[in-house]
C-alpha positions as CSV (number, residue, x, y, z in Angstrom):
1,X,1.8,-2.7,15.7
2,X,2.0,-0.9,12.2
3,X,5.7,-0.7,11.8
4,X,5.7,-4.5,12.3
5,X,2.3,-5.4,10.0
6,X,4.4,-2.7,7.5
7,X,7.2,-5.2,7.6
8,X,5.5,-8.6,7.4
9,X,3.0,-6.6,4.7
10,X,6.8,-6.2,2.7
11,X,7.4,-9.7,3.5
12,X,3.7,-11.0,2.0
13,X,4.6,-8.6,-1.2
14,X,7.8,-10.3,-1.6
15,X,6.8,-14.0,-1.1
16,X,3.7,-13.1,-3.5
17,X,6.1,-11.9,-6.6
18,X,8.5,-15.0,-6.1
19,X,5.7,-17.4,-6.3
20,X,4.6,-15.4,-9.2
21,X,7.8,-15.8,-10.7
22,X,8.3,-19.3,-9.9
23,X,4.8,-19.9,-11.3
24,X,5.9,-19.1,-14.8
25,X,8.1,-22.2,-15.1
26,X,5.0,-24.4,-13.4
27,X,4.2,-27.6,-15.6
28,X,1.0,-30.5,-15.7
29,X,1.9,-32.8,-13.4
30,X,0.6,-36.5,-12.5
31,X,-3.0,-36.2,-12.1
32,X,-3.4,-33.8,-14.2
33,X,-2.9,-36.0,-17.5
34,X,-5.2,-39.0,-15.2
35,X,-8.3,-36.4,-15.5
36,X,-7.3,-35.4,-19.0
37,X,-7.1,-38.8,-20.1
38,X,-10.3,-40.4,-18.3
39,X,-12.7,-37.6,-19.4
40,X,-11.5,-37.6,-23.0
41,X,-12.1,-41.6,-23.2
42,X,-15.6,-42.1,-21.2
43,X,-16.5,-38.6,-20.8
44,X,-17.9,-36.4,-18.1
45,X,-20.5,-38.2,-16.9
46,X,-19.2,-41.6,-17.0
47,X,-16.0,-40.0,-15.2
48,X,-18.2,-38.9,-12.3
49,X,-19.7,-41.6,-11.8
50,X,-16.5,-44.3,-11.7
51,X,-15.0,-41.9,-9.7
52,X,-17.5,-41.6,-6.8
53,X,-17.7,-45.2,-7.1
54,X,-14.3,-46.3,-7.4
55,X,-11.9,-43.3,-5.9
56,X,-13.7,-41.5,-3.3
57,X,-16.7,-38.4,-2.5
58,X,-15.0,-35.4,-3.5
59,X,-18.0,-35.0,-6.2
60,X,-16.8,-31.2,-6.4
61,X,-13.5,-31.3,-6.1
62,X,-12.6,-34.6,-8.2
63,X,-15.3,-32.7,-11.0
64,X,-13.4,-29.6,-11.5
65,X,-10.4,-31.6,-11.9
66,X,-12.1,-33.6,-14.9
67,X,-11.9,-30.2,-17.1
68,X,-8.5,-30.0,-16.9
69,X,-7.7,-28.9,-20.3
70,X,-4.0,-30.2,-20.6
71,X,-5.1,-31.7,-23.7
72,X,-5.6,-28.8,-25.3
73,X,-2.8,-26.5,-23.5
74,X,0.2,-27.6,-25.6
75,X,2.1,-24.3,-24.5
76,X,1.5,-24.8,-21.0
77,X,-0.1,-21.5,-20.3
78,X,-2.5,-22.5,-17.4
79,X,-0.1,-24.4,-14.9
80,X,1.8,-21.0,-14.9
81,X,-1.4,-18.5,-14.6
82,X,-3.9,-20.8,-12.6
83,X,-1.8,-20.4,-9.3
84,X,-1.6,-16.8,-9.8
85,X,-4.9,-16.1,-10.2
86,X,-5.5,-18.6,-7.1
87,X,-3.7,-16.1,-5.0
88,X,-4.9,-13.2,-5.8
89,X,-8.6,-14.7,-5.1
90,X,-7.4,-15.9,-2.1
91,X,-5.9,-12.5,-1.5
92,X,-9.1,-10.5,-2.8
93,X,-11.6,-12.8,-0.9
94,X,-10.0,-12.2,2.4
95,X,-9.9,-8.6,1.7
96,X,-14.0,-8.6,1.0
97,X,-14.4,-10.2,4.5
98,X,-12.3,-7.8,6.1
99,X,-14.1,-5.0,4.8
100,X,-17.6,-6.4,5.2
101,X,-16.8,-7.7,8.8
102,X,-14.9,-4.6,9.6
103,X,-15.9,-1.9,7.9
104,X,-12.6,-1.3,6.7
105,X,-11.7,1.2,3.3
106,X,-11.0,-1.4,0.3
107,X,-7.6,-0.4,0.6
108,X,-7.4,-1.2,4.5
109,X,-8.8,-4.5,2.7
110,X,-6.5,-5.5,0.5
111,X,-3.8,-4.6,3.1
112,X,-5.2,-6.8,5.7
113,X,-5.6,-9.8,2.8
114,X,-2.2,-9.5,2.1
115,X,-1.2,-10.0,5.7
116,X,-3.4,-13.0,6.2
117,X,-2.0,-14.8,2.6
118,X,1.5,-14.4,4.8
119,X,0.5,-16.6,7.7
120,X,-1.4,-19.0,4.8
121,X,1.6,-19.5,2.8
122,X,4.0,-20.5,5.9
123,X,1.4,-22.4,7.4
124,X,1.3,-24.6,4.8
125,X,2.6,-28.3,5.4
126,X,3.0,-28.9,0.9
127,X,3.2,-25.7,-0.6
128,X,3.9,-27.7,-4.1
129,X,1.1,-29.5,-4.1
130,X,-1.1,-26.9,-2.7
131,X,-0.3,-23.5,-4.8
132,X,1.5,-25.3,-8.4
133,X,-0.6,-28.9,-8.5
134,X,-3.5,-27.8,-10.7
135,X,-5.2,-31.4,-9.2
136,X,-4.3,-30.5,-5.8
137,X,-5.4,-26.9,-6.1
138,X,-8.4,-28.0,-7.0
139,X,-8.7,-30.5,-3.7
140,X,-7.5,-27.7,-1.3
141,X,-7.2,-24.5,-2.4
142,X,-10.0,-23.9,-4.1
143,X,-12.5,-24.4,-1.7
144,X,-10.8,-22.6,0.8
145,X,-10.8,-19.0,-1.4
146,X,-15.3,-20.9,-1.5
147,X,-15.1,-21.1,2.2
148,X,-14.5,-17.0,2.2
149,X,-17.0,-16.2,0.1
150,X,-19.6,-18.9,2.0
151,X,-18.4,-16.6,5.0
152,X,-18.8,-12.9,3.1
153,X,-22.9,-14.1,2.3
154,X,-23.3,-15.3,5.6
155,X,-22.5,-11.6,6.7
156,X,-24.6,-10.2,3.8
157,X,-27.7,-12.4,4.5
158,X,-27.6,-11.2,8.2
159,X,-27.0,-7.5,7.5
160,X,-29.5,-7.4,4.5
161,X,-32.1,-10.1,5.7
162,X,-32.6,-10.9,1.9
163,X,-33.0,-14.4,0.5
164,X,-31.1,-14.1,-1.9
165,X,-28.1,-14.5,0.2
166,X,-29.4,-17.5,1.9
167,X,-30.0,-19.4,-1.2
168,X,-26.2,-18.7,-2.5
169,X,-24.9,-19.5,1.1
170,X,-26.9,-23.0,0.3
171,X,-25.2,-23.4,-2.8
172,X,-21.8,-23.2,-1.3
173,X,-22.4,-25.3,1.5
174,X,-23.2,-27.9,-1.6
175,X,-20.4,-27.4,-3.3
176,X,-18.3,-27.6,-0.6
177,X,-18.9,-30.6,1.5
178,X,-17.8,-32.3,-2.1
179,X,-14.6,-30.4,-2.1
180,X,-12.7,-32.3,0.7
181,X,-13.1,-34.2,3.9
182,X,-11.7,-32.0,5.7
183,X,-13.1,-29.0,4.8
184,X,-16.3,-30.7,4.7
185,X,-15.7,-31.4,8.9
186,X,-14.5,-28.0,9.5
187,X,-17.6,-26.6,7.5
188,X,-20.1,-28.7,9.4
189,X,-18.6,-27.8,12.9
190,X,-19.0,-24.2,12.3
191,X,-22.2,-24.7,10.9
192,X,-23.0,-26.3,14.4
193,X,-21.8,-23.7,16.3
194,X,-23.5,-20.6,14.5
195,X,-26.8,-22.7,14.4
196,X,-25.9,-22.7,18.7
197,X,-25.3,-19.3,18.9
198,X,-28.4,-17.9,16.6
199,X,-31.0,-20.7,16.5
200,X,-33.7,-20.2,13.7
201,X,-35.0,-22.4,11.5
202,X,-32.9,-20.9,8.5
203,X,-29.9,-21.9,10.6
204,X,-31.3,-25.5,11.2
205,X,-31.6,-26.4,7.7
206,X,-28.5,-25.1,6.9
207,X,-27.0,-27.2,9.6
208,X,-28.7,-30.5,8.2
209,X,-28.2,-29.8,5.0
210,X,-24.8,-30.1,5.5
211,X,-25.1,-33.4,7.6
212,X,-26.9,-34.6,4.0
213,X,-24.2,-34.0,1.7
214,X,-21.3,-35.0,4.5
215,X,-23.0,-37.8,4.0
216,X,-23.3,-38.0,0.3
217,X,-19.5,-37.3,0.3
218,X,-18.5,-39.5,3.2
219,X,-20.6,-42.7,1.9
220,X,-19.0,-43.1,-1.4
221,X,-18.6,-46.3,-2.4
222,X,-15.0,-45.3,-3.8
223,X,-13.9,-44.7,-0.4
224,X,-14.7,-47.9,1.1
225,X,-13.1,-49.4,-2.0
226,X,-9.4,-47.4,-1.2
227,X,-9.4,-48.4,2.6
228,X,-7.5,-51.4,3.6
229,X,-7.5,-53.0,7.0
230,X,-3.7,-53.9,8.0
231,X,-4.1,-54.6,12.3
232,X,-7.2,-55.3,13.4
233,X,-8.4,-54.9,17.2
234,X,-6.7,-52.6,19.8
235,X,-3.4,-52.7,17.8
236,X,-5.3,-50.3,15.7
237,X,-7.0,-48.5,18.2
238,X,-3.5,-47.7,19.6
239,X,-2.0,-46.7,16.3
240,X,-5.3,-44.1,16.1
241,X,-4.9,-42.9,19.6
242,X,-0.7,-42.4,18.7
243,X,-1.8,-40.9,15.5
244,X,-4.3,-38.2,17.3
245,X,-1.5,-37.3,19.5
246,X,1.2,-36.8,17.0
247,X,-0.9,-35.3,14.5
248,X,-2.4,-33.1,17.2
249,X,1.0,-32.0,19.0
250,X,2.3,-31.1,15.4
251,X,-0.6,-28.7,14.8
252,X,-0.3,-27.4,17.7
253,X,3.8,-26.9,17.6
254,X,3.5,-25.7,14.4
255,X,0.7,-22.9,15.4
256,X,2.1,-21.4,18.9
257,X,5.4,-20.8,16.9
258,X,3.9,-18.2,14.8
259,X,0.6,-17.0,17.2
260,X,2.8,-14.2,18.6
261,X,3.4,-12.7,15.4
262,X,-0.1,-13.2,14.2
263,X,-1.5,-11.9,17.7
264,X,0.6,-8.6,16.6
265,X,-0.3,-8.5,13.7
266,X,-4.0,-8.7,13.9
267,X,-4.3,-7.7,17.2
268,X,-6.9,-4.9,16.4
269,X,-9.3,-7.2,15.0
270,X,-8.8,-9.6,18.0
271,X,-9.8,-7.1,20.2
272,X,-12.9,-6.0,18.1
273,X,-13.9,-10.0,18.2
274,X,-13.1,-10.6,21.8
275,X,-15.3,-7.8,22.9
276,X,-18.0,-9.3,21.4
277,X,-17.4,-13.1,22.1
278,X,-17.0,-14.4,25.3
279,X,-14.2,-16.7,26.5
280,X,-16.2,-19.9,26.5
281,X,-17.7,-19.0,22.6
282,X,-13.7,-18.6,21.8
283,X,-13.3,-21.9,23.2
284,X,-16.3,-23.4,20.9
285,X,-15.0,-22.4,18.0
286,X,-11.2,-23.1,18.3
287,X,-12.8,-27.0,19.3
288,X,-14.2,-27.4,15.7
289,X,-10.8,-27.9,14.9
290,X,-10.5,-31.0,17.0
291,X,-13.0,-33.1,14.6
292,X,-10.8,-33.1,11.9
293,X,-8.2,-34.0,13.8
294,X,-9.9,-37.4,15.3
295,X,-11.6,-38.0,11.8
296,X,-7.7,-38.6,10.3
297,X,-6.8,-40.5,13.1
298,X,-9.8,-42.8,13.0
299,X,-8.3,-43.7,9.1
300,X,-4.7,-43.7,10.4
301,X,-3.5,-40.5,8.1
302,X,-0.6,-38.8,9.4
303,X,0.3,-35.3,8.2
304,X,-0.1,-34.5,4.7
305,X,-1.7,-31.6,2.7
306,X,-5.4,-32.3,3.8
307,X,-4.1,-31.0,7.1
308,X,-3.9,-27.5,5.5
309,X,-7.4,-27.0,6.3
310,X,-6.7,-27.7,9.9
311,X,-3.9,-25.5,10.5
312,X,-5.1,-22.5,8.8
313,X,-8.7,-23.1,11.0
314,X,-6.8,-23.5,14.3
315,X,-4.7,-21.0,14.1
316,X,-7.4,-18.5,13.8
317,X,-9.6,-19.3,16.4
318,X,-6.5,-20.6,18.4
319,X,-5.1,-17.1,18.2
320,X,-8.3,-15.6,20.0
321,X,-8.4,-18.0,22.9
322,X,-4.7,-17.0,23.0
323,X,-5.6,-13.4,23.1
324,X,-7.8,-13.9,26.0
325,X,-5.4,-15.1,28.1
326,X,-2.1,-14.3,27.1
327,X,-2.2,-11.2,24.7
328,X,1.1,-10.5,25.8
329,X,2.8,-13.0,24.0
330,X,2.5,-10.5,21.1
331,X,5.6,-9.3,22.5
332,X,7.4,-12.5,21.1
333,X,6.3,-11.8,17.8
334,X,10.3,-11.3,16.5
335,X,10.7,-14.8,17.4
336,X,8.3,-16.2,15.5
337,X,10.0,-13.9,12.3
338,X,13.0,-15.3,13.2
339,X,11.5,-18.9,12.9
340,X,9.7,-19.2,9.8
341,X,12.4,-18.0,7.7
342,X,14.6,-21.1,9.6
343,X,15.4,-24.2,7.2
344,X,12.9,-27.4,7.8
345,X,13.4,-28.7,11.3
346,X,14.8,-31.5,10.5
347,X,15.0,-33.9,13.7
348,X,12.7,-37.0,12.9
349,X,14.2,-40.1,11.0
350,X,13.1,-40.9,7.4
351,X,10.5,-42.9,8.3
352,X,9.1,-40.1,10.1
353,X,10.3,-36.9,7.9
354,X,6.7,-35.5,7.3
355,X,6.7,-34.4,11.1
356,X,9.1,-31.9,10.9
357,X,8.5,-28.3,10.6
358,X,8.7,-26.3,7.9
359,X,7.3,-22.8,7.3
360,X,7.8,-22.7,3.7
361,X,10.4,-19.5,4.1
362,X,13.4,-20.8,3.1
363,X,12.5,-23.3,0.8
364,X,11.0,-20.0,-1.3
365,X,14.1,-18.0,-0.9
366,X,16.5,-21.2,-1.9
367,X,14.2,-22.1,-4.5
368,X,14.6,-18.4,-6.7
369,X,18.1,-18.4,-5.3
370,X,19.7,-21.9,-6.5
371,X,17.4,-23.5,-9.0
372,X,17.6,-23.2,-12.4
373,X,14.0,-23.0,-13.3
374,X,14.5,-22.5,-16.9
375,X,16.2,-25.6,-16.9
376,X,13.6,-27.4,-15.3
377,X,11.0,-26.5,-17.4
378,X,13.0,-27.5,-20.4
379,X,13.9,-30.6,-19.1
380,X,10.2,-31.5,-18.6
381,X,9.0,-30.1,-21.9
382,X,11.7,-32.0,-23.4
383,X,10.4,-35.0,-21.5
384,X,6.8,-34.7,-23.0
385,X,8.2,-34.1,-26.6
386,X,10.4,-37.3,-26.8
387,X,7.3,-39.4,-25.0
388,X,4.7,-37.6,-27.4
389,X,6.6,-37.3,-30.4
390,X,8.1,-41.2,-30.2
391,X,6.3,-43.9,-32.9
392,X,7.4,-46.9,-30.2
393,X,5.2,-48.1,-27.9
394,X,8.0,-48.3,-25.0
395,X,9.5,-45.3,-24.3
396,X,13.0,-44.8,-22.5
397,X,13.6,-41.3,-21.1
398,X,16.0,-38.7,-19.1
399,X,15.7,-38.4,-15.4
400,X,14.6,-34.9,-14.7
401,X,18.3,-33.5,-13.4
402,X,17.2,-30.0,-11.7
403,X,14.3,-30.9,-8.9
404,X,12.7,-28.0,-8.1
405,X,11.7,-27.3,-4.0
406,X,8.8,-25.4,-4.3
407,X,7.2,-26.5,-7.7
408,X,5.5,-30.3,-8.0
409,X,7.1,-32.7,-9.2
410,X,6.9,-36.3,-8.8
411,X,9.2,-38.7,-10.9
412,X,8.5,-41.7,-12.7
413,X,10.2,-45.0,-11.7
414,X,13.1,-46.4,-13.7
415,X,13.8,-49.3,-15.9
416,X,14.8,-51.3,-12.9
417,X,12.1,-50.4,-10.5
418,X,8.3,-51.4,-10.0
419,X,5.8,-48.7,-12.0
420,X,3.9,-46.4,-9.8
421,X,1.0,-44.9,-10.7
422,X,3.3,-41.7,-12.4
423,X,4.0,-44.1,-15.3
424,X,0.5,-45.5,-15.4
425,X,-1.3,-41.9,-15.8
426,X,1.6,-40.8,-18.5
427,X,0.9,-44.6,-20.5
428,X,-2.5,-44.4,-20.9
429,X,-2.6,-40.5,-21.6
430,X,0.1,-40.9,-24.7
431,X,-0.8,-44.5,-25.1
432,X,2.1,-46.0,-24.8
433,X,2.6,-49.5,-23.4
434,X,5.6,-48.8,-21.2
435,X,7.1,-45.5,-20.5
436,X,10.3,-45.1,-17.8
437,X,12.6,-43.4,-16.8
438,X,16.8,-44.3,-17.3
439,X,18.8,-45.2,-14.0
């Protein structure tokens, strides 16, 4: 068991530094000039409030966001610090856990952090838009590295018994069923089952409490306003029941690949919790997972980055239902090495692209081996300069030549295309009339 947690501990190190590296070539992208713009011209408040009303309930996640200082940050500094600092408090929340749950020596900690930001960082469906979009950090990272701490003052409040701890876990539960649907679900389901497991009336507010504010962030009046109704009638009830499968199967695939490795590498922990669970509890928890799951169905969303959430959840309490019954799996665990450092499985059409597999491995590797980052990131400053720097109101510039895998980027449309919402956000922030891209 150590020698292979030493070698996918090596592995986490590694993949830590290139993103690091990567990160220092990371530039504002998309969104991040739309929340720049908007709270500079009606301001914070207004922003809020045509934002819950017109765009959807993420009141925490979509508020962040409206700080985003690109405004300010002519150098670029915090698209190529924010993500490091992200993974390092992902890295240093999951260590506090590990030694609060654990009792493990901060060093034992930090170890064990490392090892879970591993499994995080293959697991994840859009690395791009999760680790280097500052908007879609915000959205999905973020309130994961929240959920940890939510979890580390759930522990302290029922070691220590003090109030203190129940009033922050309050906060947090707040804060994060405005962060994302997902999350929001996945928050609600566990609060469910720990309310099950240890009723009190502590546990009971905490439980409607987040019912409230699911609510709150579910009933926004800027989520009605995005949905559109296409079929109508069982034609959409069959897409739904399609989409639970396929969205469901791909989880699924996409976990069991990599369990036996994760069973060998946490398997001490997993037999500290299985010893203290029982089979049926295992089974509880792994369901909350499920919720999710129908709730993206029910609006026909097919994978995409709010399934992060998802995975990450499922494989964990996947991993100890797996445990129970087939802990000898953990023999495997080369296997699943093997695979995540294999190129995207590529075996759907285009249509149908975003349900292959891809454990982020190789696109990391390829992405410090063949891309000329430095380029990139002239190319897009130089982008910014000519569209900033220009005295017309239409602007004509370069296509962006090197296309980096792992960084965001989305491109504007051409002169002979339709204008997407990439050329809106960049019109209205340099207030320009018409800004494209040549053929």
């Amino acid at each position: 068991m150590k020698k292979v947690q030493n070698i996918v501990l090596f592995l986490s190190v590694l993949i830590g530094v290139g993103l690091a590296y990567i990160s220092f070539f990371n530039v504002y992208q998309t969104d991040d000039y739309f929340w720049s713009y908007t709270t500079r011209k009606v301001g914070l408040l207004q922003s809020f409030i045509d934002t819950y009303t017109n765009w959807g309930g993420r009141y925490f996640g979509y508020s962040i966001n409206m700080f985003n200082p690109v405004f300010y940050d002519s150098n670029n500094i915090l698209p190529k610090i924010y993500p490091v600092f992200l993974m390092l408090s992902f890295i240093g929340v999951s260590a506090l856990n590990f030694k609060e749950y654990f009792n493990y020596s901060l060093k034992e900690s930090v170890k064990k952090g490392l090892l879970l930001f591993f499994f995080y960082t293959v697991l994840l469906v859009s690395l791009p838009e999760h680790y280097f979009w500052i908007t879609g950090s915000n959205v999905y990272f973020v309130p994961v590295i929240l959920f940890g701490i939510l979890l580390y003052f759930f522990k302290k409040r029922e070691d220590t018994g003090q109030k203190i701890w129940f009033y922050l876990s309050v906060l947090f539960i707040i804060i994060l069923m405005g962060s994302n649907e997902i999350l929001a679900l996945i928050l609600e389901g566990v609060l469910l089952v720990y309310y099950i497991q240890k009723r009190s009336k502590e546990n009971l507010f905490l439980v409607l409490l987040g019912i409230i504010f699911l609510f709150v962030c579910f009933l926004a009046p800027g989520n009605f306003n995005r949905m559109g109704e296409v079929e109508r009638g069982i034609v959409k009830w069959l897409k739904r029941i399609a989409l639970f499968g396929a969205d469901a199967i791909y989880v699924g695939v996409k976990v069991v690949l990599i369990i036996p490795l994760f069973i060998k590498v946490f398997e001490e922990e997993l037999k500290k919790i299985t010893a203290q669970v029982t089979f049926k509890k295992a089974i509880l928890f792994w369901s909350v997972s499920l919720i999710p799951l129908l709730f993206t169905s029910y609006i026909l969303t097919s994978i995409a980055r709010q399934f992060e959430s998802i995975i990450f959840y499922f494989l964990i309490t996947f991993s100890l239902v797996f445990f129970f019954k087939f802990e000898k799996v953990k023999k495997l665990w080369w296997v699943s090495l093997f695979i995540i450092f294999l190129p995207d499985f590529k075996i759907f059409p285009e249509k149908y692209t975003y349900f292959n597999i891809d454990f982020n491995g190789e696109n990391i590797v390829m992405e410090l081996l063949t891309t000329d980052l430095k380029e990139y990131e002239r190319e897009m400053n130089k982008r910014v300069a000519v569209i900033r720097n220009s005295p017309q109101d239409s602007v004509v510039v370069d296509r962006i030549k090197v296309v980096p895998r792992v960084l965001f980027f989305g491109e504007m449309s051409s002169v002979n295309e339709e204008e997407t919402f990439i050329n809106d956000q960049l019109q209205k922030y340099f207030n320009k009339k018409y800004i494209r891209t040549k053929e």
